[in-house]
C-alpha positions in Angstrom: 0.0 0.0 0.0 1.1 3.3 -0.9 -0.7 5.2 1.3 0.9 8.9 1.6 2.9 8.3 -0.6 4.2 11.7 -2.7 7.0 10.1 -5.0 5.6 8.2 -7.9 7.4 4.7 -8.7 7.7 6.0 -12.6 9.3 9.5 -10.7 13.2 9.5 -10.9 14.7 9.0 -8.0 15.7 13.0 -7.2 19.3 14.2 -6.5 19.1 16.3 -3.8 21.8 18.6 -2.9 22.3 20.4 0.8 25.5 21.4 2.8 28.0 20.5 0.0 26.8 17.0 -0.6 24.9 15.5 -3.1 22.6 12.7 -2.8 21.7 10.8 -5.8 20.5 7.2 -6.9 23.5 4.9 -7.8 24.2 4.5 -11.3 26.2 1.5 -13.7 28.7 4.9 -14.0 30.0 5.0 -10.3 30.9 1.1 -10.2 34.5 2.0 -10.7 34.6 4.6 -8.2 32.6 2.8 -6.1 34.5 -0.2 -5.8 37.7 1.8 -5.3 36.1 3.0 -2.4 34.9 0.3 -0.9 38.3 -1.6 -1.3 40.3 1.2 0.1 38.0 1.4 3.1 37.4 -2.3 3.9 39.5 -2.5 7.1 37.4 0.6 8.2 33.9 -0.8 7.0 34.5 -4.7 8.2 33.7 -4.0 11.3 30.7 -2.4 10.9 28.1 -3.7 8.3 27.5 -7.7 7.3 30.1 -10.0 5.7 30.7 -9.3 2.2 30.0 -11.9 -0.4 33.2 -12.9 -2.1 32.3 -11.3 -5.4 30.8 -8.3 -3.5 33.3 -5.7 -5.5 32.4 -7.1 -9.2 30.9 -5.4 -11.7 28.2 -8.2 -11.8 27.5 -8.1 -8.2 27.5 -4.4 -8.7 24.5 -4.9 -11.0 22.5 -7.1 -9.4 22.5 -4.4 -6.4 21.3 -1.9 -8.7 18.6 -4.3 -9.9 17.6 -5.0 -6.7 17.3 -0.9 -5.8 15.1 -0.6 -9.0 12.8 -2.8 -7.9 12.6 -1.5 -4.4 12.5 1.9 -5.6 9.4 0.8 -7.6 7.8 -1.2 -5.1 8.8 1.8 -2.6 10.1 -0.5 -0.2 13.8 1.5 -0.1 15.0 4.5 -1.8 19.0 4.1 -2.3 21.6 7.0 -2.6 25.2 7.1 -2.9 27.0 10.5 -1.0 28.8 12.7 -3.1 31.2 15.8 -2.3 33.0 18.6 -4.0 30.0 19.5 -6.2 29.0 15.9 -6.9 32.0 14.9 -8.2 33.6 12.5 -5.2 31.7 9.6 -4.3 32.1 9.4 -0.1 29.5 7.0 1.2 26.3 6.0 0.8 22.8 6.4 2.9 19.2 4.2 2.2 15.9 4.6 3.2 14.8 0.8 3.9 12.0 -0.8 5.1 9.5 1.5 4.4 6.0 0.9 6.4 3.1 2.6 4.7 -0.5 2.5 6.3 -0.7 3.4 10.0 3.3 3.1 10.1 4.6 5.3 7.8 8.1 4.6 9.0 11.5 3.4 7.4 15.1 2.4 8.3 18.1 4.4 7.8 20.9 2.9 7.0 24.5 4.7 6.2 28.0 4.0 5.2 31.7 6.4 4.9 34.3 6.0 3.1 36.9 5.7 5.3 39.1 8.3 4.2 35.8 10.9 4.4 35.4 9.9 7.8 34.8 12.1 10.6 35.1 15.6 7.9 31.0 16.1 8.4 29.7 14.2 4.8 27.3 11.9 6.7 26.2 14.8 8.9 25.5 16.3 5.9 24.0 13.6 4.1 21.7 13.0 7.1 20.5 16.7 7.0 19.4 16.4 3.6 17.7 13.4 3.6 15.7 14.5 6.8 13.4 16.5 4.6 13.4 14.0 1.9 12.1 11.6 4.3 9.5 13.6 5.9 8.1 15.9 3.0 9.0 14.1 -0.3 7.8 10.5 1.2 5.6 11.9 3.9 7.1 9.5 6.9 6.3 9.9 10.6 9.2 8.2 12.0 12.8 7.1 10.8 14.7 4.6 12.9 18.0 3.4 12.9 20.4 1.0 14.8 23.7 0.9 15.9 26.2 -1.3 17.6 27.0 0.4 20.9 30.8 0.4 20.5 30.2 2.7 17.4 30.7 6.1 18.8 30.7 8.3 15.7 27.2 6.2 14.9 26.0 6.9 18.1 27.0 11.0 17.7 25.9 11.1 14.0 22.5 9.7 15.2 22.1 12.5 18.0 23.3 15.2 16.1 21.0 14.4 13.7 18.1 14.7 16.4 17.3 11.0 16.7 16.6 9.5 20.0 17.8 6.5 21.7 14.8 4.1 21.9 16.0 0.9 23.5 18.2 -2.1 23.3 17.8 -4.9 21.4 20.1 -8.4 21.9 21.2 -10.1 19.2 19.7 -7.8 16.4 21.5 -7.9 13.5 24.0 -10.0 11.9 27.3 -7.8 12.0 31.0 -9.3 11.2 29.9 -12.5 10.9 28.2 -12.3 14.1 25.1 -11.9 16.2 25.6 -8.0 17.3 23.2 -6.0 20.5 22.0 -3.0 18.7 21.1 0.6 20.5 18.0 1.5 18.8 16.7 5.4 17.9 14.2 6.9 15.8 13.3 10.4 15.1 9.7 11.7 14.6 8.6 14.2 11.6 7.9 17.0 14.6 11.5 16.2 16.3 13.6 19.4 15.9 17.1 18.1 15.5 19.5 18.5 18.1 
């Protein structure tokens, strides 16, 4: 059900540009730049997000992911965009609305990733301030939750900033590292002001 929904699944996915990032949908075109990325940053992203299939940095695999964001796109079950900086021209992360919950919900999932060389230099603070309003008036969501392991102090601080509360605790939540992780748990509502 699509109820409240604004964005249309025939609707590009819009780029939307705020604090000197650019979010945009992933495209065939940033594969290379992309799997740089991730390679040069897998030390710093292992510890953090689930096990990477072997052929995870292929072109292939790379395709099949953007398949699989079409789809959600057009089932408006996730709406993917990759992080850009100096004008759109440096691919630093990634964010994704996931999980979207129409009908008495209207909720999704954030879910984020930085390069690590872009770390800590404000891109996902960024990133986060732009899709807020995405979120909220282009999709017309109530609430946006997110997890995090509790070891992950700059999640934790990115997630406060950005005017999220902590919601809970919840054992065993997702599979992080190859692993069963405890998750802190936060969500922030369409009338939160951010922090």
């Amino acid at each position: 059900m699509a109820l409240f929904r604004t964005i249309h699944s025939s609707d590009a996915l819009p780029a939307i540009a705020a604090d000197g990032v650019t979010l945009r949908a992933p495209q065939m075109s940033d594969f290379s730049e992309w799997a740089d990325l991730r390679e040069a940053s897998r030390d710093f992203l292992v510890p953090w997000e689930p096990v990477w299939p072997a052929d995870d940095l292929t072109r292939g695999a790379f395709r099949r992911r953007l398949k699989r964001y079409a789809e959600d796109l057009r089932s408006d079950q996730a709406y993917p965009f990759f992080i850009f900086a100096d004008d759109g021209r440096n691919l630093v992360g990634g964010v994704t609305l996931t999980n979207i919950r129409r009908g008495v919900a209207q909720a999704g999932s954030v879910g984020y990733w930085i390069g690590g060389p872009f770390a800590r230099r404000g891109y996902m603070a960024a990133a986060m301030r732009a899709l807020i309003p995405f979120a909220f008036q282009g999709l017309r969501l109530h609430r946006l939750e997110a997890a995090c392991i509790p070891t992950n102090a700059a999640s934790i601080a990115l997630l406060e900033k950005s005017g999220f509360q902590r919601e809970g605790y919840a054992r065993e939540y997702l599979c992080i590292n190859g692993a069963w992780q405890d998750h802190l748990l936060y969500a922030r509502l369409t009338d939160d002001a951010a922090a």
